[in-house]
N, C-alpha and C positions, 0 to 999 in steps of 0.2 A: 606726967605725960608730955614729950614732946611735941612741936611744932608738926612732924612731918605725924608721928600719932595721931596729934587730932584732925589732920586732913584726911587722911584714911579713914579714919573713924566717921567723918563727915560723909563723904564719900560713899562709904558702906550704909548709912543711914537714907542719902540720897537713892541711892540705888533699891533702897526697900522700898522705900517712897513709891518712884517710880513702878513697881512690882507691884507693889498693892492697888496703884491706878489702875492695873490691869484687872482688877480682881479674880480673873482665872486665865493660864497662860501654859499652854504646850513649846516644851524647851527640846529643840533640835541639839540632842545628844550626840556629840562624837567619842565621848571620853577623853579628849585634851583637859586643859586645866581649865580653859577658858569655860567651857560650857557644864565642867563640873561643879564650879564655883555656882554658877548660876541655877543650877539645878539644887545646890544645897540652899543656895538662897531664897530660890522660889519655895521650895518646897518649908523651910521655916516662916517664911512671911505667910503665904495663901493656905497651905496646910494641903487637905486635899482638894484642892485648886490647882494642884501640878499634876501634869506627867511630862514624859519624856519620851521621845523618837527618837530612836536610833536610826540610820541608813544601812542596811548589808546588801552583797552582792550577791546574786544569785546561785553563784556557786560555790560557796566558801564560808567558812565562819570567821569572822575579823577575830582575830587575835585577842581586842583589846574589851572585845564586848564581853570575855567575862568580869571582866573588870566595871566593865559601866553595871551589869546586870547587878555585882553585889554593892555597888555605890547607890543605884535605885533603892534596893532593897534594904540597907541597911537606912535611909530617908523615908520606908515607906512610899516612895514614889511610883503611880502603875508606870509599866515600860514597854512602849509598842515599838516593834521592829517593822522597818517598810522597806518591801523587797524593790532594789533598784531595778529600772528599765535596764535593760541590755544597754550599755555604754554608746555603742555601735549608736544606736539610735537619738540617743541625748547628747551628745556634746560634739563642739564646734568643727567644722574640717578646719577654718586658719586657725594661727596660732596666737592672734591677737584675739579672739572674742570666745576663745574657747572654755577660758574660765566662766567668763558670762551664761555663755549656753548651758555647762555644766551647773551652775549653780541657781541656773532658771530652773534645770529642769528638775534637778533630787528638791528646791525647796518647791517648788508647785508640788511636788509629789506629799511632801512633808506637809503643805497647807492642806491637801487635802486630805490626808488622815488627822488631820488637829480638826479640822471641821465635823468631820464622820465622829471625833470623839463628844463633839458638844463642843469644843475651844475656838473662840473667834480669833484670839492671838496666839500668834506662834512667832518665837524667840530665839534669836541664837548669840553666839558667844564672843563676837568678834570685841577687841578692844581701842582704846583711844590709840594703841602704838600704831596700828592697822592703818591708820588713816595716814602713817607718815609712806607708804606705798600706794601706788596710783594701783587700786585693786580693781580689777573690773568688776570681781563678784560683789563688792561691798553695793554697787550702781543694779545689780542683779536683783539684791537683798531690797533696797529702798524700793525699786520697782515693785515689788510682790508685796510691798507692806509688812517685811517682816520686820520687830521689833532688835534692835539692839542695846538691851539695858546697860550693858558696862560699857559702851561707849556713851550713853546717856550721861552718866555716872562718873565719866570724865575720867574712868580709871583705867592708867597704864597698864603695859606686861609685867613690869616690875611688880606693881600693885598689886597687880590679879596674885600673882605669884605668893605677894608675902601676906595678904589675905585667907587665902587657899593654907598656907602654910599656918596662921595663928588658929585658921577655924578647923586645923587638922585633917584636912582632905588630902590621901596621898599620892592625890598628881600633881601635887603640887611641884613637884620638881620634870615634870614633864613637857613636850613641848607641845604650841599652840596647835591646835584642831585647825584652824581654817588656811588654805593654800594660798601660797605667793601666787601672785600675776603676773611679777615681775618675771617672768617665764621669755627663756631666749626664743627670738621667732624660729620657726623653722625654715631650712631653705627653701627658695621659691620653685628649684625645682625637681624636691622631692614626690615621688610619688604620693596621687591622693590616697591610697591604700596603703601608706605606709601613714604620713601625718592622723587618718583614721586611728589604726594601730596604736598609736603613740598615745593620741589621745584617749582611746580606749580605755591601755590601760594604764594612764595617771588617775582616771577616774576611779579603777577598779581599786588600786593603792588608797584614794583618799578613802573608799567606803570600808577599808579594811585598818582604817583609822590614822594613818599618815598624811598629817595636815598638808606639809610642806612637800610638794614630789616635782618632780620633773621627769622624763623619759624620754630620751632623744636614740634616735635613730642614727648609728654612727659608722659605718662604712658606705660605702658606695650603692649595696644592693638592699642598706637594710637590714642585712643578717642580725648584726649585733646591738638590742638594747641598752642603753646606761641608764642606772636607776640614782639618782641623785632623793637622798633625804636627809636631815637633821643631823649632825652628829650625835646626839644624844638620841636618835630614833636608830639608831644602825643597830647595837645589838637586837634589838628586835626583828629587824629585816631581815638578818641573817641566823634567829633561831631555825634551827630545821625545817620544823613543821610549816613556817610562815613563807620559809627560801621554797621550800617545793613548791606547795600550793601558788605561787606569786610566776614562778618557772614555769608550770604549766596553766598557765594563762594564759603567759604572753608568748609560748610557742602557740596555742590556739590561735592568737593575734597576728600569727606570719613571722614571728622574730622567731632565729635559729639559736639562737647563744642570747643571755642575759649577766652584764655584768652592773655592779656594786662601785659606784663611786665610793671611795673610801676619805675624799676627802670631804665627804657633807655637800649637801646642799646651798648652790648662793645666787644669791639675787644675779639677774640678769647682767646688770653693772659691774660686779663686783669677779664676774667671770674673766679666767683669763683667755683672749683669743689664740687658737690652735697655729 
């Protein structure tokens, strides 16, 4: 066994550790990799001591939940689904604090069906890499007292990854559950019913299981959405069934036209200016 073996192996050890301190612990489920791993881990340390919460949108079935539902199921895991407030009403008008709000508001939602279940802990999936981006929601996360074990556990994306991969979970080649911050501000003098809008629906994207989203508002009156996500999350975006239901959204939302950045999703930095 190598070097980098037996720190992983440590690692994952530590992380159970930490798990089993909890002795009973509801795992805010997206179905990314991050919060699958977690969920297969709780659920072999604590047994049934786990379940998992999912977040769905009020109008739609996320894509990816049937995929969480037989990753539950084959763990024996119970799996409670908690229906999101209307967008409109939970997340931020700026563009700096809006992840914040967003992620006050679906995990207060999520505390309080972990509590309605018997669970005083509630967990979610974010990693050590996370911390290398000034995230707002991670400051969301600490506020609520939610727990995050793999960042406890001092284990990278990479980690998660090649963990997920040896204990056979198959998201493991998927991307992370939880959204950048690094989100470009909006301009200051775009309409509030449009910044709304935006906001809206990145939240309605992330409940339909796209960690990483952006949605900017790109002509003058507003008309045309751009949906920025993962490159490795794009087939998805653009299955049929997922491209309709997502289109008529965010024409609900006031956007006339919706287009697909094709070149993925990037950190606010890393953008290039128009």
């Amino acid at each position: 066994m190598g070097a980098y073996d037996l720190t992983l192996q440590e690692k994952l050890d530590d992380l159970k550790r930490y798990i089993q301190s909890l002795g009973s612990v509801a795992v805010a489920f997206s179905g990314g990799v991050d919060s699958a791993l977690l969920v297969k881990v709780a659920s072999e340390t604590l047994g049934g001591n786990t379940i998992a919460i999912t977040a769905r949108p009020p109008d739609a079935e996320a894509p990816g939940q049937e995929e969480a539902r037989r990753h539950c199921k084959d763990l024996g895991v119970p799996h409670v689904f908690v229906l999101l407030d209307e967008p409109e009403a939970t997340c931020a008008m700026s563009a700096e604090e809006r992840c914040y709000d967003c992620k006050s508001a679906l995990f207060s939602q999520m505390k309080c069906v972990a509590n309605a279940q018997g669970f005083t802990f509630l967990a979610e999936g974010s990693n050590l890499s996370d911390l290398e981006r000034n995230r707002q929601g991670l400051r969301a996360l600490s506020q609520l007292g939610v727990k995050s074990p793999l960042r406890h556990a001092r284990l990278d994306r990479r980690e998660v990854r090649e963990l997920s991969r040896r204990l056979g979970i198959p998201t493991w080649e998927r991307s992370s559950s939880l959204c950048e911050t690094q989100v470009a501000p909006r301009p200051r003098d775009r309409d509030r019913a449009l910044a709304t809008g935006a906001s809206a629906a990145e939240a309605y994207l992330r409940a339909l299981g796209f960690g990483c989203v952006r949605v900017s508002p790109q002509d003058a009156g507003g008309a045309l959405a751009r949906i920025e996500v993962p490159e490795e999350d794009l087939p998805r975006l653009l299955e049929s069934k997922t491209r309709a239901a997502i289109e008529k959204r965010l024409r609900e939302l006031g956007f006339e036209r919706v287009a697909c950045d094709l070149g993925g999703y990037r950190a606010a930095e890393a953008r290039a200016e128009p």
